[in-house]
mmCIF entry with sequence, helices, sheets and N, C-alpha, C, O atoms, coordinates in Angstrom:
data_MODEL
# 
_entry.id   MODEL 
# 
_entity.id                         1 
_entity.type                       polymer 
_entity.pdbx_number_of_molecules   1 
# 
_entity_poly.entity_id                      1 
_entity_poly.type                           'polypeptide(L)' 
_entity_poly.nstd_linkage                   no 
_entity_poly.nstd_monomer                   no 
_entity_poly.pdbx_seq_one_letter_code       
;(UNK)(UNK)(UNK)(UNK)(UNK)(UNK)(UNK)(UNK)(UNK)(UNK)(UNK)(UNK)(UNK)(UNK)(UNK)(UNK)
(UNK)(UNK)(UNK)(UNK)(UNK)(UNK)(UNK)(UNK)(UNK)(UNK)(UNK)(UNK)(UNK)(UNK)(UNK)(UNK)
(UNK)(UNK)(UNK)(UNK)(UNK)(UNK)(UNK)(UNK)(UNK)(UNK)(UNK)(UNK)(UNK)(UNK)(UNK)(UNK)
(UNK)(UNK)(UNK)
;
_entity_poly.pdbx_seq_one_letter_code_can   XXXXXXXXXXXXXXXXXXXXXXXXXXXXXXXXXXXXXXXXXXXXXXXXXXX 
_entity_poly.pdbx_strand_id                 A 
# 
loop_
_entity_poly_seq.entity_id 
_entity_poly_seq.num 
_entity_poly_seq.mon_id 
_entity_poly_seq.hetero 
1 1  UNK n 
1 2  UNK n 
1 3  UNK n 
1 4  UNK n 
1 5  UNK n 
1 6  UNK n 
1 7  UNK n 
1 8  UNK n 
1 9  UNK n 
1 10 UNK n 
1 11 UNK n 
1 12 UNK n 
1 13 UNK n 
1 14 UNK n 
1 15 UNK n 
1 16 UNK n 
1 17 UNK n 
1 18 UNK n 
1 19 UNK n 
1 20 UNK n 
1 21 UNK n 
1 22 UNK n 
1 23 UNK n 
1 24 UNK n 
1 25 UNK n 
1 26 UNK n 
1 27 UNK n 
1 28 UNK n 
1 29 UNK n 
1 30 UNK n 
1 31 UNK n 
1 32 UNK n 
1 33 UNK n 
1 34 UNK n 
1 35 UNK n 
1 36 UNK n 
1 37 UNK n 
1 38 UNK n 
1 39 UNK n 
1 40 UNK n 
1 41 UNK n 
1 42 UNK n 
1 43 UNK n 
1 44 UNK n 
1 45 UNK n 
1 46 UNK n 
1 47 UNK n 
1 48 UNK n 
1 49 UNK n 
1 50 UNK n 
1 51 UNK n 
# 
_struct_asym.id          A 
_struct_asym.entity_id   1 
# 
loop_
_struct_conf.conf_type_id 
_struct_conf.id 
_struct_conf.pdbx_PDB_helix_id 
_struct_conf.beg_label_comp_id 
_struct_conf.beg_label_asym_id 
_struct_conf.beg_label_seq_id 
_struct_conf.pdbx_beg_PDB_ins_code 
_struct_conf.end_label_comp_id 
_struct_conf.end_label_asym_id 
_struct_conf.end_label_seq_id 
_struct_conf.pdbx_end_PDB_ins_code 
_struct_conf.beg_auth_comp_id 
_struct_conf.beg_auth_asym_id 
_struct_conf.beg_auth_seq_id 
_struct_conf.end_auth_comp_id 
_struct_conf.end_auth_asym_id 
_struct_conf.end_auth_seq_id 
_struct_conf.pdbx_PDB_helix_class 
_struct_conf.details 
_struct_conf.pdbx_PDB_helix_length 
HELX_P HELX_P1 AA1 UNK A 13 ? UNK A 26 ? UNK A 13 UNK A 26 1 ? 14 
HELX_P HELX_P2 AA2 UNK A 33 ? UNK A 48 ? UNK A 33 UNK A 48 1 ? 16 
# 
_struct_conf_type.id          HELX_P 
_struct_conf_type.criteria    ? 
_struct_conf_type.reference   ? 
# 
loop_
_atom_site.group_PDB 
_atom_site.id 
_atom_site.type_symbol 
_atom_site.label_atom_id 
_atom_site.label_alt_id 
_atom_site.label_comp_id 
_atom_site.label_asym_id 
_atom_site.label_entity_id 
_atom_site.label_seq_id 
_atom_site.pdbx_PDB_ins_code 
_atom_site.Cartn_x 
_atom_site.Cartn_y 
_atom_site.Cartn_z 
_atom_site.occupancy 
_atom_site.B_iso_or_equiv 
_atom_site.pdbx_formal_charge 
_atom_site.auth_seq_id 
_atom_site.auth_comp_id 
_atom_site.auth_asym_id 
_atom_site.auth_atom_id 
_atom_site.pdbx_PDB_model_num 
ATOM 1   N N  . UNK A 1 1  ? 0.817   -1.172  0.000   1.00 0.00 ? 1  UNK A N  1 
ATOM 2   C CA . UNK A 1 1  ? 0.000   0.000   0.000   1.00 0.00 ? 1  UNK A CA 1 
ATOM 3   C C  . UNK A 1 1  ? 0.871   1.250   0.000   1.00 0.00 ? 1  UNK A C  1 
ATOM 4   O O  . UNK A 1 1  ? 0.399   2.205   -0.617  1.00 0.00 ? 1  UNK A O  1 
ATOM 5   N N  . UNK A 1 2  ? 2.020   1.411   0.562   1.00 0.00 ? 2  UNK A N  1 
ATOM 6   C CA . UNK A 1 2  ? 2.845   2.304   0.483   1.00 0.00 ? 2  UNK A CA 1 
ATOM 7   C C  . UNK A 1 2  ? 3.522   2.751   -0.614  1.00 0.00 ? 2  UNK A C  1 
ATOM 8   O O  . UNK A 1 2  ? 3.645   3.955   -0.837  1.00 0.00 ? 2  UNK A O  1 
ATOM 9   N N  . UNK A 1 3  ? 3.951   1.947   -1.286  1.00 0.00 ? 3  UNK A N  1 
ATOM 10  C CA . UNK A 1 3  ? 4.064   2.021   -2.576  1.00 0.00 ? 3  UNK A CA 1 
ATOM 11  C C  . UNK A 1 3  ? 2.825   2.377   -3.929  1.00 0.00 ? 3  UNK A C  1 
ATOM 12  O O  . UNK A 1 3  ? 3.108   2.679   -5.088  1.00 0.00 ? 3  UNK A O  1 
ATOM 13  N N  . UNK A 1 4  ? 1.899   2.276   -3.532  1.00 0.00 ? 4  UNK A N  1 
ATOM 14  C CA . UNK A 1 4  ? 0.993   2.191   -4.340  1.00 0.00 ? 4  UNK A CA 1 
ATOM 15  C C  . UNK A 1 4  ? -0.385  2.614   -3.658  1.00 0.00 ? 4  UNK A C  1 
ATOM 16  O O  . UNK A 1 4  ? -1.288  1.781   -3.568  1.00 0.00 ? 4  UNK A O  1 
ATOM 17  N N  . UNK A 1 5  ? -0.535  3.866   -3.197  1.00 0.00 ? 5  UNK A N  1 
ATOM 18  C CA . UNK A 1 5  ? -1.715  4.325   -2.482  1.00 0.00 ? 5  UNK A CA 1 
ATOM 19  C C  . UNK A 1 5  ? -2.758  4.822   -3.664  1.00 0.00 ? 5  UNK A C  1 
ATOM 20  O O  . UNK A 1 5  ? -3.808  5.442   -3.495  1.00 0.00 ? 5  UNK A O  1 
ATOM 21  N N  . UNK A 1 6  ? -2.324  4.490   -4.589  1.00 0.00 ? 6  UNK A N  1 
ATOM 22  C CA . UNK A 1 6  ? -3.628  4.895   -5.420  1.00 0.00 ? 6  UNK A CA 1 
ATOM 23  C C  . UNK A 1 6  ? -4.289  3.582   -5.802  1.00 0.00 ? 6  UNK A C  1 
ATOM 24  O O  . UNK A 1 6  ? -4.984  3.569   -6.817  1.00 0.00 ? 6  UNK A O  1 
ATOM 25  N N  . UNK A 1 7  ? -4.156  2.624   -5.180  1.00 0.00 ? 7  UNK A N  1 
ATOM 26  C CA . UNK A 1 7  ? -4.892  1.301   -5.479  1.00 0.00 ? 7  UNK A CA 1 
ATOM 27  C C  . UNK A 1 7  ? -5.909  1.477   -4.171  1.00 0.00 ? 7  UNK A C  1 
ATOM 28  O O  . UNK A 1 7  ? -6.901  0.795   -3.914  1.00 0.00 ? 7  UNK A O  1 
ATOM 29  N N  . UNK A 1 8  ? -5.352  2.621   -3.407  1.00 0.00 ? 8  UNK A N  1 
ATOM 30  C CA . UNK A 1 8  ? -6.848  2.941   -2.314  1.00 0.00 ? 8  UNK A CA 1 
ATOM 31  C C  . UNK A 1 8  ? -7.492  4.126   -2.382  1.00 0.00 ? 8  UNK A C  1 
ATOM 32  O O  . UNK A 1 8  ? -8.372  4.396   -1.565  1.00 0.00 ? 8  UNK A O  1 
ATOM 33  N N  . UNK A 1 9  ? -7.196  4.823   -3.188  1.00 0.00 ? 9  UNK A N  1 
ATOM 34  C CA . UNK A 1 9  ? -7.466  5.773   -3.772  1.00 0.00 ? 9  UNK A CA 1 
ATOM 35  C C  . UNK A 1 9  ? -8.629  6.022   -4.700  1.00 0.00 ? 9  UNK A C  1 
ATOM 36  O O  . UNK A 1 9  ? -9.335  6.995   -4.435  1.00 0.00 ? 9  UNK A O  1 
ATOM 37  N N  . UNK A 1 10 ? -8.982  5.155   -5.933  1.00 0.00 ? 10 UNK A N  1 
ATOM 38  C CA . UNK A 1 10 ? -9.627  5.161   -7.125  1.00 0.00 ? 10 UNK A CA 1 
ATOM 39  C C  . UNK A 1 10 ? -9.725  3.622   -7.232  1.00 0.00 ? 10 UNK A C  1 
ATOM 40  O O  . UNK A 1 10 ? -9.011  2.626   -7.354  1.00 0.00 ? 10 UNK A O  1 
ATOM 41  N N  . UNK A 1 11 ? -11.057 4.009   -7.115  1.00 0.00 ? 11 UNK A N  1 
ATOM 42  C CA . UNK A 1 11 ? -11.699 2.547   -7.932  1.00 0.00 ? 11 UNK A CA 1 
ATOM 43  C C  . UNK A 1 11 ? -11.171 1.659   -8.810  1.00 0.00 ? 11 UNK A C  1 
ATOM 44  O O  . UNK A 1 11 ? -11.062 2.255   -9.882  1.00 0.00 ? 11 UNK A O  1 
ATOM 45  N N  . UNK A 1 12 ? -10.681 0.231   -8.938  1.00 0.00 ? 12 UNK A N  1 
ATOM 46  C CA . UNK A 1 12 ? -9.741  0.018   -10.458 1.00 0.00 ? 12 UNK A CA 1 
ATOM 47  C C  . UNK A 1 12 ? -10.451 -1.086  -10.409 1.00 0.00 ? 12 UNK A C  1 
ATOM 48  O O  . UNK A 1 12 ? -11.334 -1.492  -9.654  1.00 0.00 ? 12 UNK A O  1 
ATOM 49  N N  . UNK A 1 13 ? -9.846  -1.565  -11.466 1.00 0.00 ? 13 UNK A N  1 
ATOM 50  C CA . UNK A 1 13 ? -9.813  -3.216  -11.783 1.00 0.00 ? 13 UNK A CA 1 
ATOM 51  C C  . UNK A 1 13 ? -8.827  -3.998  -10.795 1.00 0.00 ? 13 UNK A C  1 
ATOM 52  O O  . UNK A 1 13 ? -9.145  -5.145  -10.482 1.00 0.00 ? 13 UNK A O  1 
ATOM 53  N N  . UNK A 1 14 ? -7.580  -3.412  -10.257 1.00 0.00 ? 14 UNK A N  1 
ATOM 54  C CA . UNK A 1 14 ? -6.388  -3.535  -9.595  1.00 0.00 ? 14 UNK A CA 1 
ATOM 55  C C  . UNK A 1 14 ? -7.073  -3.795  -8.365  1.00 0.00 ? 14 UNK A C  1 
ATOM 56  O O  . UNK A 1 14 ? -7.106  -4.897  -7.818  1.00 0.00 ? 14 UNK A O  1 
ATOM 57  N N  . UNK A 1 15 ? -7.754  -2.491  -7.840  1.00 0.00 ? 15 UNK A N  1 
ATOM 58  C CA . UNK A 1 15 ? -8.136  -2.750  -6.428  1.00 0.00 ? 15 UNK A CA 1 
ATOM 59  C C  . UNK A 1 15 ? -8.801  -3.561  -6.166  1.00 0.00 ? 15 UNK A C  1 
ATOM 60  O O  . UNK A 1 15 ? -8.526  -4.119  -5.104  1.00 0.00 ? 15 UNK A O  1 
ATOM 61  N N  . UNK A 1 16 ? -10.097 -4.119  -6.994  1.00 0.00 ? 16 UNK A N  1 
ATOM 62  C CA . UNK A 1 16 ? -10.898 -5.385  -7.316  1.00 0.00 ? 16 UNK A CA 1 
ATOM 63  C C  . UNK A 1 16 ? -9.830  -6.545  -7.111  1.00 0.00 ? 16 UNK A C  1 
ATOM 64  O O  . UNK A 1 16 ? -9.790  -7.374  -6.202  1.00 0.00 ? 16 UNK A O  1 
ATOM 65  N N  . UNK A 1 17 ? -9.227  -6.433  -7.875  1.00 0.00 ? 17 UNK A N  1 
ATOM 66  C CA . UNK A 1 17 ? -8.474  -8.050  -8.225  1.00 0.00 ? 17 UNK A CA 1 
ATOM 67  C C  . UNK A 1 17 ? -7.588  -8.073  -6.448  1.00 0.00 ? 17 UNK A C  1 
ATOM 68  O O  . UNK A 1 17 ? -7.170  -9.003  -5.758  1.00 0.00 ? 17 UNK A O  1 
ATOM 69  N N  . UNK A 1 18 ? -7.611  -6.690  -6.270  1.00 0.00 ? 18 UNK A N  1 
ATOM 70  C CA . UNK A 1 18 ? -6.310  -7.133  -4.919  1.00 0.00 ? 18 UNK A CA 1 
ATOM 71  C C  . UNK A 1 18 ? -6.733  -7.530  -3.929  1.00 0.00 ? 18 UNK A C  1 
ATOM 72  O O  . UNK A 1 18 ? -6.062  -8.273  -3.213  1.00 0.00 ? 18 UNK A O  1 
ATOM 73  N N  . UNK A 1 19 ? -8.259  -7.051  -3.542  1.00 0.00 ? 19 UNK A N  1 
ATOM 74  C CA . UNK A 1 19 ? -9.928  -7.487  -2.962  1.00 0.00 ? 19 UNK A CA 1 
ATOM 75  C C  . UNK A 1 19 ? -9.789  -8.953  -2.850  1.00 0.00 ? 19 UNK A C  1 
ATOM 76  O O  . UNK A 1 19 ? -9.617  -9.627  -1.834  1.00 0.00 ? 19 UNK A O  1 
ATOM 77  N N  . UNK A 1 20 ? -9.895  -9.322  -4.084  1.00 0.00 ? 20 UNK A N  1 
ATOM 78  C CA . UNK A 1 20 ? -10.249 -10.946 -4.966  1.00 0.00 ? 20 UNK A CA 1 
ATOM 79  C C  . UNK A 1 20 ? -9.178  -11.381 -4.129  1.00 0.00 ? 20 UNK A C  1 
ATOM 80  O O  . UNK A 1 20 ? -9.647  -12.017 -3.185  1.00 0.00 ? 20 UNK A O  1 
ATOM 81  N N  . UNK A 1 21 ? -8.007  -11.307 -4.087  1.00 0.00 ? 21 UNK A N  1 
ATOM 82  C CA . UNK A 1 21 ? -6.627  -11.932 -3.901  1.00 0.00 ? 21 UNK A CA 1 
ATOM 83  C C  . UNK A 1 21 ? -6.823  -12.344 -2.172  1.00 0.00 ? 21 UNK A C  1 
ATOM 84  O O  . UNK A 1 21 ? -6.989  -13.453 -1.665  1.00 0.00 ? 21 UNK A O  1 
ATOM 85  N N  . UNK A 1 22 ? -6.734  -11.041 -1.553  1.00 0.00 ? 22 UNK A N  1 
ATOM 86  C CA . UNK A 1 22 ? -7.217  -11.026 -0.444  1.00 0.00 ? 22 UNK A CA 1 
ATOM 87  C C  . UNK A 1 22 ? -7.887  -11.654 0.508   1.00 0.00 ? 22 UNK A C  1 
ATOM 88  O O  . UNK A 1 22 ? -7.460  -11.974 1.618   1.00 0.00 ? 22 UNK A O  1 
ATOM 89  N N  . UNK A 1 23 ? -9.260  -11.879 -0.070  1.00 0.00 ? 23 UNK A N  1 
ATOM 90  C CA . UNK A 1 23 ? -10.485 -12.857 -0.064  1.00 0.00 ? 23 UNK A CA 1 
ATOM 91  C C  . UNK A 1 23 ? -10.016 -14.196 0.605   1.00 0.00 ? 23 UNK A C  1 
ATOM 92  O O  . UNK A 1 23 ? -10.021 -14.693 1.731   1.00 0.00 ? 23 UNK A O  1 
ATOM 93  N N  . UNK A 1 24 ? -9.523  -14.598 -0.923  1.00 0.00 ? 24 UNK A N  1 
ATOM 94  C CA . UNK A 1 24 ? -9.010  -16.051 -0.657  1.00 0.00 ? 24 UNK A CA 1 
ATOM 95  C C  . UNK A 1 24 ? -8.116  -16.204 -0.288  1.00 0.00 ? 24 UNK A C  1 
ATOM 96  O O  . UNK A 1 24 ? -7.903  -17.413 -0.190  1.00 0.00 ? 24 UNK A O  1 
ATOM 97  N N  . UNK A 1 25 ? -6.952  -15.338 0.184   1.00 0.00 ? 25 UNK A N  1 
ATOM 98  C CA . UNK A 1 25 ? -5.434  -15.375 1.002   1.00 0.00 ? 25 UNK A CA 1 
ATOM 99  C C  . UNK A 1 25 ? -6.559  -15.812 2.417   1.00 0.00 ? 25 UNK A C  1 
ATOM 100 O O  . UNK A 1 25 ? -6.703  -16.972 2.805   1.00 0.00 ? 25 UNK A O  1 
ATOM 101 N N  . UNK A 1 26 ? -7.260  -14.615 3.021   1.00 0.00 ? 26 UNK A N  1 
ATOM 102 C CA . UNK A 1 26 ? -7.904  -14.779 4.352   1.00 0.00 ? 26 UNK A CA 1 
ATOM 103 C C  . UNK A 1 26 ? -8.707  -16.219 4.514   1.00 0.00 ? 26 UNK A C  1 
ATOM 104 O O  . UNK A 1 26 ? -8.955  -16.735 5.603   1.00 0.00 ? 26 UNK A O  1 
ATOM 105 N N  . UNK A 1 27 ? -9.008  -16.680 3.432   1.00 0.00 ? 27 UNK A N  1 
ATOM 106 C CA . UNK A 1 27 ? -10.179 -18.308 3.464   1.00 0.00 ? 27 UNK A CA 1 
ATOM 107 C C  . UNK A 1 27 ? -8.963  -19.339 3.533   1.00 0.00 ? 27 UNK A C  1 
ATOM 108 O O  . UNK A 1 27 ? -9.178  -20.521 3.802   1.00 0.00 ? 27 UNK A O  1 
ATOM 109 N N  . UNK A 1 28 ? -8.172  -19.041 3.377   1.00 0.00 ? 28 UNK A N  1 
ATOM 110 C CA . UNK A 1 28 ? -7.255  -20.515 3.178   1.00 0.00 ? 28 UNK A CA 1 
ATOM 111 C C  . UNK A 1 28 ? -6.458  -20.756 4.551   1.00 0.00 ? 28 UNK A C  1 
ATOM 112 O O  . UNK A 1 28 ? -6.552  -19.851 5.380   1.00 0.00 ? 28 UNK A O  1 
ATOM 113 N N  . UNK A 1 29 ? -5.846  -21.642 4.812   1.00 0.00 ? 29 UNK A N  1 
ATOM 114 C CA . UNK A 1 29 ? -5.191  -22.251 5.598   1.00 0.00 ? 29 UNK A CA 1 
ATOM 115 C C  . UNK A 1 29 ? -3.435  -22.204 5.764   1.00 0.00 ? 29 UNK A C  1 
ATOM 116 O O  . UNK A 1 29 ? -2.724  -22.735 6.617   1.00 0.00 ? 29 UNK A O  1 
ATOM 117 N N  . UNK A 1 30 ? -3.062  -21.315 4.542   1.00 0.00 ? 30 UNK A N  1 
ATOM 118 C CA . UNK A 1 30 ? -1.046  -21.341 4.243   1.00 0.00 ? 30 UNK A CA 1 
ATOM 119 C C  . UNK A 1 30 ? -0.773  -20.088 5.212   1.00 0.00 ? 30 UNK A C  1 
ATOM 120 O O  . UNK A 1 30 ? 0.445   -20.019 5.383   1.00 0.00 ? 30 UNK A O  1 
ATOM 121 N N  . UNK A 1 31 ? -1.173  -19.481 5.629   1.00 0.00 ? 31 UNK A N  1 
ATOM 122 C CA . UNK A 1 31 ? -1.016  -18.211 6.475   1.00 0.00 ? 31 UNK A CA 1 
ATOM 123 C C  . UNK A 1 31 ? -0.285  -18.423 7.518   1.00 0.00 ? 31 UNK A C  1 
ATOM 124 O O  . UNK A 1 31 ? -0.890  -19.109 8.341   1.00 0.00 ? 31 UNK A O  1 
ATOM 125 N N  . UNK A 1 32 ? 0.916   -18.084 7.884   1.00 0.00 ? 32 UNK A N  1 
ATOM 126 C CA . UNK A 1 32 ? 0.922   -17.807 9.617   1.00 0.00 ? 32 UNK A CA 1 
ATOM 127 C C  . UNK A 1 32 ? 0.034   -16.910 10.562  1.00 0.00 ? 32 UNK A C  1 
ATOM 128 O O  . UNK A 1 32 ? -1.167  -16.758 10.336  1.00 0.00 ? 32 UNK A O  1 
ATOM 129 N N  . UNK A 1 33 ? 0.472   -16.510 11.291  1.00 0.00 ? 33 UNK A N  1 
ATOM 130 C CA . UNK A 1 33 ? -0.724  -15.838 12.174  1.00 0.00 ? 33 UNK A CA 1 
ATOM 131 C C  . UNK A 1 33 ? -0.575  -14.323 12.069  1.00 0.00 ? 33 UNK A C  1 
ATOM 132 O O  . UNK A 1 33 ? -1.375  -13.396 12.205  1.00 0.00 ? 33 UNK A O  1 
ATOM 133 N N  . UNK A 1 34 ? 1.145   -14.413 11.688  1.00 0.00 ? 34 UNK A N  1 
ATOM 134 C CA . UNK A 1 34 ? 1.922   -12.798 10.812  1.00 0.00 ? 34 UNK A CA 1 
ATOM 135 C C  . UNK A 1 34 ? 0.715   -12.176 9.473   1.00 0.00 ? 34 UNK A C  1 
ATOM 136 O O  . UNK A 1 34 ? -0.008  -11.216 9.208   1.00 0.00 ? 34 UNK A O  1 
ATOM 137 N N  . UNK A 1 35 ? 1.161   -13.532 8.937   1.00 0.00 ? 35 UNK A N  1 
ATOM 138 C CA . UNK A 1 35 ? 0.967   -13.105 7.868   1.00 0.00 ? 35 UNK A CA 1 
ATOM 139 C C  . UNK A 1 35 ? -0.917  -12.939 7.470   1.00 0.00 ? 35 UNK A C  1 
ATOM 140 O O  . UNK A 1 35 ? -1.282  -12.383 6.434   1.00 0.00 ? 35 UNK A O  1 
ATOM 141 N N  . UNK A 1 36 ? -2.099  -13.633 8.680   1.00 0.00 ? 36 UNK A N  1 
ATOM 142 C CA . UNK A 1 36 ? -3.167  -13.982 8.582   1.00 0.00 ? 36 UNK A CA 1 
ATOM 143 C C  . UNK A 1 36 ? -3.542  -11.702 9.468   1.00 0.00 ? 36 UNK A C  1 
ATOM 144 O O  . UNK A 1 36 ? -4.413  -10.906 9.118   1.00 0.00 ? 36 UNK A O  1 
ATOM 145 N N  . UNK A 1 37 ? -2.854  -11.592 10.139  1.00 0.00 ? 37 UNK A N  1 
ATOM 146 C CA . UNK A 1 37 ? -2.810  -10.193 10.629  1.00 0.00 ? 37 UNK A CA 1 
ATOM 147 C C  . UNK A 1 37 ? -2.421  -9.537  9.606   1.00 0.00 ? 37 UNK A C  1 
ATOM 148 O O  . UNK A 1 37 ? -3.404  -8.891  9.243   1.00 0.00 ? 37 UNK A O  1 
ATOM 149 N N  . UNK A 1 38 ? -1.393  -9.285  8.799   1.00 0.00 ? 38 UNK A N  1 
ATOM 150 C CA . UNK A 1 38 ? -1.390  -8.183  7.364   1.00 0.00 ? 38 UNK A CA 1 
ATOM 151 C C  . UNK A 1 38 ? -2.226  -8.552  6.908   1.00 0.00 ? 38 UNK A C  1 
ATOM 152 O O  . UNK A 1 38 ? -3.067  -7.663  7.036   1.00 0.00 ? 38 UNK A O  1 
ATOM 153 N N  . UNK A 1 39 ? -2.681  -9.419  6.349   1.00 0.00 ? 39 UNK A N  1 
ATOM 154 C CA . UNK A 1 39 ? -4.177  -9.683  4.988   1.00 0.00 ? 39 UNK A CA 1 
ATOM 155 C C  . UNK A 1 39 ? -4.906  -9.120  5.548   1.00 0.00 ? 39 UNK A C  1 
ATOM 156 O O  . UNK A 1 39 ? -5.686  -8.376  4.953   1.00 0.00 ? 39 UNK A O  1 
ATOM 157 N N  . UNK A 1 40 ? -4.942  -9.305  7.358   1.00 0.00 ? 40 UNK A N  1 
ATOM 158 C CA . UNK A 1 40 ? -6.948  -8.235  7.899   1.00 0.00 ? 40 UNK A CA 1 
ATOM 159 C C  . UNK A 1 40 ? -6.490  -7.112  7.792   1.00 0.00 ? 40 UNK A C  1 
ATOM 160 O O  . UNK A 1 40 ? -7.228  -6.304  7.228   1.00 0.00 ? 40 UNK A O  1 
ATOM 161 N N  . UNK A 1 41 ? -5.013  -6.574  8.314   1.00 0.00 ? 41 UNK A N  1 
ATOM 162 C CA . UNK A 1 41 ? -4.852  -4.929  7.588   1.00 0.00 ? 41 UNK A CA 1 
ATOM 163 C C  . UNK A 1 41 ? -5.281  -4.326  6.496   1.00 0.00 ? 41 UNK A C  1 
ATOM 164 O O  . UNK A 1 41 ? -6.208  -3.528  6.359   1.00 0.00 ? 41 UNK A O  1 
ATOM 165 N N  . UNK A 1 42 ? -4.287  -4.915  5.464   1.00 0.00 ? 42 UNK A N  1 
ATOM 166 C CA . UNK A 1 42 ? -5.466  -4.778  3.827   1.00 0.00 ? 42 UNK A CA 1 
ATOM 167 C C  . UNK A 1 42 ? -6.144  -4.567  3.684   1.00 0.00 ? 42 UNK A C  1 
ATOM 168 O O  . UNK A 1 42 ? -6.377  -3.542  3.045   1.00 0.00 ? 42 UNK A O  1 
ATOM 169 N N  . UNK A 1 43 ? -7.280  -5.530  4.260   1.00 0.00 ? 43 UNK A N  1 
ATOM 170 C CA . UNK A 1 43 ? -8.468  -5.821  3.972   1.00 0.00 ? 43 UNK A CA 1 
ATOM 171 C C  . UNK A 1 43 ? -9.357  -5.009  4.510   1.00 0.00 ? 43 UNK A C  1 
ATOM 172 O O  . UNK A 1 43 ? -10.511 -4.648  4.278   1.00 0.00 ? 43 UNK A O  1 
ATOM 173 N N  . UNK A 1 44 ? -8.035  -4.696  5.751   1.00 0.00 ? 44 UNK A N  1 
ATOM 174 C CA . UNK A 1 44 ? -9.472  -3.436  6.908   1.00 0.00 ? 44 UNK A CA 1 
ATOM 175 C C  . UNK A 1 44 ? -9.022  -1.918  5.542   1.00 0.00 ? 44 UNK A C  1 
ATOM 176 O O  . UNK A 1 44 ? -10.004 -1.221  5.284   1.00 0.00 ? 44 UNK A O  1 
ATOM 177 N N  . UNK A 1 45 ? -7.882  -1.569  4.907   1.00 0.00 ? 45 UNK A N  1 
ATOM 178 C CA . UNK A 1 45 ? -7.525  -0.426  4.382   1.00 0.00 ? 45 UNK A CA 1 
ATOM 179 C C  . UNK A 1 45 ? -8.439  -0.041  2.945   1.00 0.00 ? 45 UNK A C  1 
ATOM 180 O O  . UNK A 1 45 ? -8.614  1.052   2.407   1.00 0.00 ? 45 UNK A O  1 
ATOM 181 N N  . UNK A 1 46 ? -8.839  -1.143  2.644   1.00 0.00 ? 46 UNK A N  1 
ATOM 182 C CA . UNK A 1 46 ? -9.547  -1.732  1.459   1.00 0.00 ? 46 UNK A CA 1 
ATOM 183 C C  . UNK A 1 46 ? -11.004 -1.399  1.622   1.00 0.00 ? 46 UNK A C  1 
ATOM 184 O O  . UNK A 1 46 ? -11.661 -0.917  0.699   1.00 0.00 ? 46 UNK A O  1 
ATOM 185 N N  . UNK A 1 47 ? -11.507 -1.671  2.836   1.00 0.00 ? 47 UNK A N  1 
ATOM 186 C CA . UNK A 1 47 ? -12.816 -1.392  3.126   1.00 0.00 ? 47 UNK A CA 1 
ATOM 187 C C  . UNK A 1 47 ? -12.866 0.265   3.921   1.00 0.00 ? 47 UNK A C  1 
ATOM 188 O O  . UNK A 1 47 ? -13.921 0.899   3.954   1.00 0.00 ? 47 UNK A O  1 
ATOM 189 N N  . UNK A 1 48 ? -11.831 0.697   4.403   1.00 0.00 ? 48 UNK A N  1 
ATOM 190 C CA . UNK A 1 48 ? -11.798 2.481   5.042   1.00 0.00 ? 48 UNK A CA 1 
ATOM 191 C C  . UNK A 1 48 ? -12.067 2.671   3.365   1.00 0.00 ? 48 UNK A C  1 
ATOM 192 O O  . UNK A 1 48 ? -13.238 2.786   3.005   1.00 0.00 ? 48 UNK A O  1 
ATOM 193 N N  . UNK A 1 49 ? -11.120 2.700   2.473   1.00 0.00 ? 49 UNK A N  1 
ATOM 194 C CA . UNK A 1 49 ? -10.960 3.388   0.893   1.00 0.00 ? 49 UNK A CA 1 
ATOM 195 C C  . UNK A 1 49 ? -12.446 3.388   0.355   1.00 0.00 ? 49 UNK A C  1 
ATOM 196 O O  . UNK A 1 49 ? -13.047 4.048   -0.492  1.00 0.00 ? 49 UNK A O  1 
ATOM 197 N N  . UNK A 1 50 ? -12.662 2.717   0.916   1.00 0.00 ? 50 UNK A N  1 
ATOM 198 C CA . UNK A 1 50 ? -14.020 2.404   -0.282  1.00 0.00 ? 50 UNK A CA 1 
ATOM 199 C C  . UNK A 1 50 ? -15.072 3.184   0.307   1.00 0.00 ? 50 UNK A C  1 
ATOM 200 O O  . UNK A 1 50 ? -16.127 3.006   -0.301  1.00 0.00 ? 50 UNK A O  1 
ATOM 201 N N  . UNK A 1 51 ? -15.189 4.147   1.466   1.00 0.00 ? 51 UNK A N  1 
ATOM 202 C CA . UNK A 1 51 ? -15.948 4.889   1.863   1.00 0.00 ? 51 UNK A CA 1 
ATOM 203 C C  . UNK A 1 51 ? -16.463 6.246   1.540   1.00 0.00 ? 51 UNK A C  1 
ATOM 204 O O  . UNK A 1 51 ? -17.339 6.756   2.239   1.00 0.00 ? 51 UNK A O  1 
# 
């Protein structure tokens, strides 16, 4: 996101697909508990943007 704050910025196809990605990173089971905490960050930054 730091690199790329306009994927929270403006509506895309990008932000969709990173949504999509997201989704199923959080449904699956390969996660550590690190890495299961950044995806809900995202996901929480993903849903502030979209307000």
């Amino acid at each position: 996101m730091a690199s790329r704050p306009t994927l929270l910025r403006e509506r895309s196809a990008s932000r969709d697909a990173l949504a999509g990605a997201l989704d199923i990173l959080a449904s699956g089971d390969v996660l550590t508990g690190d890495g299961r905490n950044q995806v809900a960050g995202l996901r929480y930054a993903l849903r502030l943007a979209a307000r």
